[in-house]
C-alpha positions in Angstrom: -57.1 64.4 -12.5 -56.5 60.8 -13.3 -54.1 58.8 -11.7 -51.5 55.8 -12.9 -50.8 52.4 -11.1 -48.5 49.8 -11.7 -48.9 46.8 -10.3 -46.8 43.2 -10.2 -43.7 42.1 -8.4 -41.4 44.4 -6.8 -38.2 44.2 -9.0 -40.3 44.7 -12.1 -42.3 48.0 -10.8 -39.7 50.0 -8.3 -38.5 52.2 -11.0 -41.7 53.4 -12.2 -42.1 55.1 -8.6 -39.8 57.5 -9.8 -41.5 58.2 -12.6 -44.7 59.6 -10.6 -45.9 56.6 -11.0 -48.3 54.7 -8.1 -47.0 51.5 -7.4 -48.5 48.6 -5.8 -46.4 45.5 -5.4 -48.6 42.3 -5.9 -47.5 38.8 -5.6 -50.6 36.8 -4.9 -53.5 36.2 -6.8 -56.1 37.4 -4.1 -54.4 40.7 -3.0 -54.2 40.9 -6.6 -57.6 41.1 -7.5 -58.5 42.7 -4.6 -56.1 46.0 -5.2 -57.2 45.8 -9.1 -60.5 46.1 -8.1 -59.6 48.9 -5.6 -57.7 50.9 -8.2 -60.1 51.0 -10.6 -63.0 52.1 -8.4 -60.4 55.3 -7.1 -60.2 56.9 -10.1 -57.6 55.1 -11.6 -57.2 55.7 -15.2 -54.5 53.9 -16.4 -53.1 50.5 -14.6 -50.1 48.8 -15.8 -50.1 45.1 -14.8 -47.0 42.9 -15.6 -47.8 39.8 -17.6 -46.8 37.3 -15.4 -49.4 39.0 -12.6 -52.0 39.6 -15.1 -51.9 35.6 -16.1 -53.2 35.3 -13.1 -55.9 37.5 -12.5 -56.6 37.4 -16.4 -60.7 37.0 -15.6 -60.8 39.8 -13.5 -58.7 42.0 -16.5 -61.5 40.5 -18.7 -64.0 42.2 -16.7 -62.4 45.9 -17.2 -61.7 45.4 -21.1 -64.7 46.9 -22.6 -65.1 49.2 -20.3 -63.6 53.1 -20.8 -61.5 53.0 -17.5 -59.3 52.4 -16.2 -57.2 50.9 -19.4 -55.3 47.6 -18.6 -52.0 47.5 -20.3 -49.5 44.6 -19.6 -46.0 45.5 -19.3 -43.1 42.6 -19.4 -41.2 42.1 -16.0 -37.9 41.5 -15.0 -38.6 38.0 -16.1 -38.9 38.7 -19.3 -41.7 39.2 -21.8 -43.6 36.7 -23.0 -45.5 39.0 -26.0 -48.9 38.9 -24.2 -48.7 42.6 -23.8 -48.1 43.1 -27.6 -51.1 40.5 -28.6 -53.2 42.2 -26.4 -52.5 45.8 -28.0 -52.8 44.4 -31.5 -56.2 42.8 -30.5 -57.6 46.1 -28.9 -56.2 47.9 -32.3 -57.9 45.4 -34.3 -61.2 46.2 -32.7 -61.0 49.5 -33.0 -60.3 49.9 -36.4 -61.6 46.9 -37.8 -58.5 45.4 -39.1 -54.5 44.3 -38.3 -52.9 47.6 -38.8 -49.4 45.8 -37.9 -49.4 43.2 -40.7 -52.0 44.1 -42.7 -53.7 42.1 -44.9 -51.2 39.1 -44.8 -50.0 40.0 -48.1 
């Protein structure tokens, strides 16, 4: 079975321990990169990084992207979201399918 991480600042991830959730509390850029690495070669399958944390271990996220595990999705924080997460779904969409399924064609 796979498992779920979230990762980022403490007041951003606590509640998703109750969910079932793994959580790993990440503040610095190293550790960060270290434990993402770490998570995704234990059989995580799904690792939700807040977007102030993934800004800075966005090369390392690169890495992971077109690869089938563990999916990398950004979640805002308690600081607020800054719409990277969004952009980054619509991109992955857009490569799927081969087109902007949110705004279509632009017309």
């Amino acid at each position: 079975m796979h498992k779920v991480a979230v990762m980022g600042d403490q007041d951003s991830i606590y509640g998703y321990k109750t969910l079932g959730l793994s959580v790993f509390p990440e503040t610095d850029k190293e550790e960060a990169i270290k434990k993402l690495k770490s998570l995704a070669d234990g059989g995580y399958a799904v690792i939700f990084i807040t977007e102030k944390l993934a800004d800075q271990i966005q090369e390392v996220i690169d890495h992971y992207r077109n690869m089938m595990l563990p999916a990398i999705i950004l979640i805002p924080g308690v600081s607020g979201n800054t719409g990277k997460g969004m952009n980054a779904v619509k991109k992955s969409v857009e490569q799927a399918v081969g087109s902007d399924i949110l705004f279509g064609d632009g017309k």
